[in-house]
N, C-alpha and C positions, 0 to 999 in steps of 0.2 A: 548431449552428455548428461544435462541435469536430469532428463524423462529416464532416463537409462539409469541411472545411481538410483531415480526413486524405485523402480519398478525392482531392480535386482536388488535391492539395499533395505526394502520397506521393513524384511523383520530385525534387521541388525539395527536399523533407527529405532525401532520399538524398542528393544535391549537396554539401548544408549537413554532413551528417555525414561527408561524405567517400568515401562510394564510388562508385567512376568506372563509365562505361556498360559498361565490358568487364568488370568483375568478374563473378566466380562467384555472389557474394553477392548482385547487383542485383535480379536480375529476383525469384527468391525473396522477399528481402525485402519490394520494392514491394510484389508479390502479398501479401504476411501483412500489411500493414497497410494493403491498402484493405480486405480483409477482415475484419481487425479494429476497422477504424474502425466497423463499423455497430452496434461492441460496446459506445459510447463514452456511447449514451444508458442501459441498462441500469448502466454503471459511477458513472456522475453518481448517478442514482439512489440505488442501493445503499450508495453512500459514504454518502449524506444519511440515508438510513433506518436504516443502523448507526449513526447517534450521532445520532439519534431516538433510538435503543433506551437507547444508553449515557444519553443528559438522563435518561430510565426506570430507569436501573439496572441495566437488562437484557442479560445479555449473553448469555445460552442462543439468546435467537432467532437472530442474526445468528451463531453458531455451528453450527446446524442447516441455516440455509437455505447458509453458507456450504460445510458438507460435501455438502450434497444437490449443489450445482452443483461441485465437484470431483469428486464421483467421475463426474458423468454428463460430466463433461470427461474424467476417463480412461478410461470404457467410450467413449467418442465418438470419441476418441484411437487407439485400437486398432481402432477397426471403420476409422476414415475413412482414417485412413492406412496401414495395410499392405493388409488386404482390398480397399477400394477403389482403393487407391492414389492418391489424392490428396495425399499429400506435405505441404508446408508450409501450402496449401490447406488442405487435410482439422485439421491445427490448430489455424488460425484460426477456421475452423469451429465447430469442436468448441469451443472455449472462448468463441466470440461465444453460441454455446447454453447454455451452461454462466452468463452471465453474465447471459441474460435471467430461466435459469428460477431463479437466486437472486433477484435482482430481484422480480420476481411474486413470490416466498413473504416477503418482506419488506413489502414495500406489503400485500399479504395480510394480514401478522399485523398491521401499523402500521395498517390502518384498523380494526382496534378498537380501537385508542387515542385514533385523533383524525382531525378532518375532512382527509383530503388534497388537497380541491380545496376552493377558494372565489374567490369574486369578491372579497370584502373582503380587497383589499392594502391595506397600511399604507406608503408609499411610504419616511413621514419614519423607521421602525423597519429599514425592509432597507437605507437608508445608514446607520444606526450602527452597525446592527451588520458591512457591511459596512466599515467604518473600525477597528472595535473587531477586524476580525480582518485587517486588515492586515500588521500586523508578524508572523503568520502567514503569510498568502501569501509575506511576504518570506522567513518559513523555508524553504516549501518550496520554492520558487525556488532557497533556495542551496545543498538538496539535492541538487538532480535539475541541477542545471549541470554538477558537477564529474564525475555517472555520465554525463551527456552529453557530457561531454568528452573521459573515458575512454574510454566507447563511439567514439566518432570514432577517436581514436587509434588504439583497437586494432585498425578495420575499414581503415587505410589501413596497416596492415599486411601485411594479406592474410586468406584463410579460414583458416588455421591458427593465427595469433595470436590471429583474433574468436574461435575456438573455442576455446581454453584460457582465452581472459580468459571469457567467457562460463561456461563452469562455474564457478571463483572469483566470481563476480558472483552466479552464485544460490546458492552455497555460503554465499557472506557476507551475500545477502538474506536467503535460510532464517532462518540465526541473530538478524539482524537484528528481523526481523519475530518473535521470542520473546520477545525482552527489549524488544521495542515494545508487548507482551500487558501485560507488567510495567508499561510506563510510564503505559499505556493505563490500568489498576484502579487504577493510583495518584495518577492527576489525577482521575478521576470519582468515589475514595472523599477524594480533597483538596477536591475543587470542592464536593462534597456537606455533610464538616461543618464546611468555609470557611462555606458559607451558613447553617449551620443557626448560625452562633456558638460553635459547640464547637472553641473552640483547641486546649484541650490534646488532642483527641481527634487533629486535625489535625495538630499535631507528631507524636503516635505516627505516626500513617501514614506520616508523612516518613519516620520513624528507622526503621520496619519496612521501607517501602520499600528505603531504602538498602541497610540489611541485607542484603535481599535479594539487590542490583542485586550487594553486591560478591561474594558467593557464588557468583551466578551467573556471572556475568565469571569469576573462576577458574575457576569447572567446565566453561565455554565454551573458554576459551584451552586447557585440557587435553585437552577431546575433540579440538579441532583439531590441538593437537600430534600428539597417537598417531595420529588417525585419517581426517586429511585424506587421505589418498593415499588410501585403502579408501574414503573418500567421490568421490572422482575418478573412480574405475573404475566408478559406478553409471550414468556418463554416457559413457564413451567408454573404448575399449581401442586406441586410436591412439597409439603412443609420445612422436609428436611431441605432439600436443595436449596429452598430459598430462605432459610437460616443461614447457609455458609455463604450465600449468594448474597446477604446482605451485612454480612458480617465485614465486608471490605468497604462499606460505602461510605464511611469515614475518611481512609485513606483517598480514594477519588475524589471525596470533594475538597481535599486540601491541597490535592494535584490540581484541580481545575482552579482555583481561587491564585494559584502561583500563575496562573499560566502568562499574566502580564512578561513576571521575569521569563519563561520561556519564548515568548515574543524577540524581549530584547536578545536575548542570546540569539535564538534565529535569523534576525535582522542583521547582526555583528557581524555574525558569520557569515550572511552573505556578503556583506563587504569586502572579505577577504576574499572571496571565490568568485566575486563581481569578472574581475578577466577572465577568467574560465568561463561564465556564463558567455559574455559579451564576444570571446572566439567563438562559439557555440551560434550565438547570431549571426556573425561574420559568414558562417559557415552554411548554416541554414537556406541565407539566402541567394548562395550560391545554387542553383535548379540541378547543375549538371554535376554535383558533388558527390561522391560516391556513397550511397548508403549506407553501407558497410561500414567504413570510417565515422560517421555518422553514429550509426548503432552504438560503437563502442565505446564512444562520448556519452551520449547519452544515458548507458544500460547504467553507466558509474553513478549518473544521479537518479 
C-alpha cells in the first residue's frame, strides 16, 4: 500500500510540500521517489527484522547486513550515476537495491530464529499490541512533521535554499542517528533487566547511559563547532549553498550540546514502555511465534 500511494501519489506529495510545476526541483524529485517507492516493501521489512534481532540481543546482524547494502549503494552510486549517467534515477536506483539486498540477508539470518510465515494469526494479540504502541506511532508522527515542514519551507524557497538546508539536514541526521545507536542499547539492555526483575542492575544502565549521552553531547557540539564548515564542503563547493548551509550550524550545536537532557527523556521514556519491550522479549523467544504478529509489534517501534 505505502509503494502504491508513493508511485500514484508522487505529484500530489510534491503539491502538498510545495513545489510548483515549473521548478527545477519537480521533475527530479517526482522521478526519485516513484523510484523509490518500490524500496518501501524491503524497508517495512528490515525495520521489523532489526528489532527482531534487537528482542534477541543481537545487534551484529542487522550491522553486517546493514553495511553489506551501503556499500553496494555506493559502488551502485558511482557506476549508475556518472558512467551511466542516469542522474537522480541512477540513485534511486542504487539504493532501492541496496535496500532489498539488506532485506534478504536479514529474513536470511532471522529464519533461523523463528518461523517467518504462518497461518496461525492471533487477531486479538496484533490489537494489543497494536494499542500498546500507539503513543509511539504518535512519537513518530511528531517527528517527521516538523522535518516535513521544514522540508516544504525550504523547497519553496528555491534550489539553492533546498540545497543548503539539505546538507544541515543530513549533517544533523548523521549525528542523530549516533546517539539514536546509544539510545537504541540502552532501552534493549533497560527492557531486558526490567524483565528479568533486576532493578538495581536497571538503574545502573540508566546512570551509565546518561553518562554517556552527556559526554557524548559535548564531544558532538565540539566537532560541530570546529568542524562544521569542513563537513559542508564534503557535499558541495557552491558558495551560495554553503552560506545557507552554514547559516544553521548555530542551531545544531545548541541541539547537540542539550542532547544530555534528550538522553534523560529517552531513558524516562523507556521506563514507561519497558512492558511493552519485555512482551516483545517474551515473544521473540518464542521460535514458532507467528511472524506476522511479530511484525506489527515491532513495525510501531
Amino acid at each position: 500500500m505505502e509503494m502504491a500511494a508513493l508511485i500514484i501519489g508522487s505529484g500530489t506529495l510534491m503539491d502538498i510540500v510545495g513545489i510548483p510545476v515549473d521548478s527545477p526541483m519537480r521533475a527530479p524529485a517526482e522521478q526519485f521517489l516513484t523510484l523509490r517507492a518500490y524500496g518501501a516493501p524491503p524497508v517495512v521489512v528490515a525495520l521489523a527484522a532489526q528489532g527482531a534481532f534487537r528482542g534477541f540481543m543481537d545487534t551484529k546482524t542487522p550491522l553486517y547486513a546493514v553495511v553489506a547494502g551501503n556499500l553496494v549503494n555506493a559502488i551502485l552510486d558511482a557506476i549508475f550515476i556518472f558512467p551511466l549517467g542516469l542522474g537522480v534515477s541512477g540513485a534511486a536506483l542504487a539504493t532501492v537495491t541496496s535496500e532489498y539486498l539488506a532485506a534478504i540477508i536479514l529474513l536470511w539470518k532471522l529464519n533461523n530464529e523463528l518461523v517467518l510465515f504462518s497461518w496461525n494469526v492471533i487477531g486479538g494479540d496484533i490489537i494489543r499490541y497494536l494499542k500498546s504502541g500507539a503513543l509511539l506511532i504518535a512519537r513518530t508522527i511528531a517527528v517527521i512533521l516538523p522535518l516535513w515542514l521544514s522540508t516544504s519551507l525550504a523547497a519553496r524557497q528555491g534550489p539553492v535554499p533546498m540545497a543548503g538546508y539539505e546538507i544541515s539536514l543530513q549533517v544533523w541526521l548523521t549525528i542523530s542517528l549516533l546517539n539514536d545507536a546509544l539510545a537504541l542499547a540502552g532501552q534493549a539492555l533497560l527492557a531486558s533487566e526490567y524483565a528479568k526483575g533486576n532493578y538495581k542492575q536497571a538503574r545502573l544502565v540508566l546512570y551509565r547511559v546518561l553518562q554517556i549521552g552527556g559526554v557524548t553531547g559535548l564531544a558532538l557540539a565540539a566537532t560541530l563547532f570546529l568542524g562544521f564548515g569542513y563537513l559542508t564542503l564534503l557535499f558541495t563547493d557552491d558558495p551560495a549553498v554553503l552560506d545557507v548551509a552554514q547559516s544553521g550550524v548555530w542551531v545544531r550545536r545548541i541541539i547537540r550540546s542539550q542532547y544530555f537532557v534528550s538522553q534523560v527523556t529517552m531513558i524516562l521514556y523507556s521506563l514507561n514502555e519497558c512492558g511493552i519491550i519485555a512482551v516483545c522479549h517474551y515473544y521473540s523467544a518464542d521460535k514458532c511465534y507467528c511472524f506476522c504478529v511479530r511484525w506489527a509489534l515491532l513495525r510501531c517501534f
